[in-house]
C-alpha positions as CSV (number, residue, x, y, z in Angstrom):
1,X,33.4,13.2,-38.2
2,X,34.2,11.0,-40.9
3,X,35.6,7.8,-41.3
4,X,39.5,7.3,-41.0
5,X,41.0,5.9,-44.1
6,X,41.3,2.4,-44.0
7,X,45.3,2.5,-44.8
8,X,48.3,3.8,-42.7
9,X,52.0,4.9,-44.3
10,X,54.0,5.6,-41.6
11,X,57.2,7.4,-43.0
12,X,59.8,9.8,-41.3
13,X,62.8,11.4,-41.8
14,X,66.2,10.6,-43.4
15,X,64.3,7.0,-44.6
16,X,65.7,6.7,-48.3
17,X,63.2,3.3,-48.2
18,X,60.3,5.4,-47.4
19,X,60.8,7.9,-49.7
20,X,61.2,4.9,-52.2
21,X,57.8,3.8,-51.0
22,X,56.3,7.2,-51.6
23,X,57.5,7.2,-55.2
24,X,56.3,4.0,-55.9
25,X,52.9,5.5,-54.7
26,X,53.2,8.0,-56.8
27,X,54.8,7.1,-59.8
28,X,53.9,3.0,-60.9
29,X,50.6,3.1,-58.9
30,X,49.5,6.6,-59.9
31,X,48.1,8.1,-57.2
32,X,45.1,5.6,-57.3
33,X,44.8,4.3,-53.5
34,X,45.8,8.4,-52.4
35,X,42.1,8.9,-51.1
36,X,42.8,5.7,-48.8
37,X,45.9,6.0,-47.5
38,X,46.6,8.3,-45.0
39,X,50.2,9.3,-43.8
40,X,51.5,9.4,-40.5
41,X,54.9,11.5,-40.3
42,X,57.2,10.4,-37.3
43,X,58.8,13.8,-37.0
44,X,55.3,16.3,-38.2
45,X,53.1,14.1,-36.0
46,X,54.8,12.6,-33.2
47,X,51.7,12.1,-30.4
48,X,49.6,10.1,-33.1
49,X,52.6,7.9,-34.8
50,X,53.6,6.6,-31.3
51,X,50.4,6.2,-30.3
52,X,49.6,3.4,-33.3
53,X,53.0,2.2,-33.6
54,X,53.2,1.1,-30.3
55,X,49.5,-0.6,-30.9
56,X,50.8,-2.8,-33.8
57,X,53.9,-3.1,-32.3
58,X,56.1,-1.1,-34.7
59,X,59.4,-1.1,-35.0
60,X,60.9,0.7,-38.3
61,X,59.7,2.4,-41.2
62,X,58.0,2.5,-44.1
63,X,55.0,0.3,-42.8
64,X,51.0,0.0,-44.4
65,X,48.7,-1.0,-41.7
66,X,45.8,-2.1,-42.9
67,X,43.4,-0.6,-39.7
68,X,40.4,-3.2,-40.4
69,X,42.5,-6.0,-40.3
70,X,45.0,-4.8,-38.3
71,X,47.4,-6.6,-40.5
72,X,51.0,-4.8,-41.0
73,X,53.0,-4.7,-44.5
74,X,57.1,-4.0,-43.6
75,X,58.5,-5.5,-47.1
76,X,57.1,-2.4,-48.9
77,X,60.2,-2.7,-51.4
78,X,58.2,-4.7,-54.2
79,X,55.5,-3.1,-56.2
80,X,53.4,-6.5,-56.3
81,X,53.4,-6.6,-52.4
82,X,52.7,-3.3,-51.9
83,X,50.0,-3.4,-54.7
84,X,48.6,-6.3,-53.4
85,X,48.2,-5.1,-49.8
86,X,46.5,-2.0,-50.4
87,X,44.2,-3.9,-53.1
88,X,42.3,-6.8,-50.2
């Protein structure tokens, strides 16, 4: 078994600032944290989202966790925060 990435994105449906967040992924960042982020889907995945949500005390999407630290990022609406998170 390997290794779970070292970053959460919890997303869900009918969240225009997660799909914001997804773009910014995508778009400004390139792809370049992809292999270390991995996506937890309210809706497609609903055992495992509760399941750390309710560990880190989660209340509303988009989050990052950051699993080593524990450490949660909700202001994912700025690039430089976002970037800086997934770059510790």
């Amino acid at each position: 078994m390997t290794d779970p990435k070292p970053f959460v994105l919890f997303t869900q449906d009918q969240c225009p600032q997660c799909e914001t967040l997804k773009r910014m992924l995508t778009l400004p960042l390139r792809g370049a944290f992809d292999d270390q982020i991995e996506v937890l889907h309210r809706q497609q995945n609903p055992d495992a989202f509760t399941a750390l949500a309710d560990a880190h005390a989660l209340a509303r999407t988009p989050a990052l966790l950051h699993r080593p630290s524990g450490k949660l990022l909700l202001d994912t609406g700025s690039l430089g925060a976002v970037k800086a998170f997934l770059t510790q």
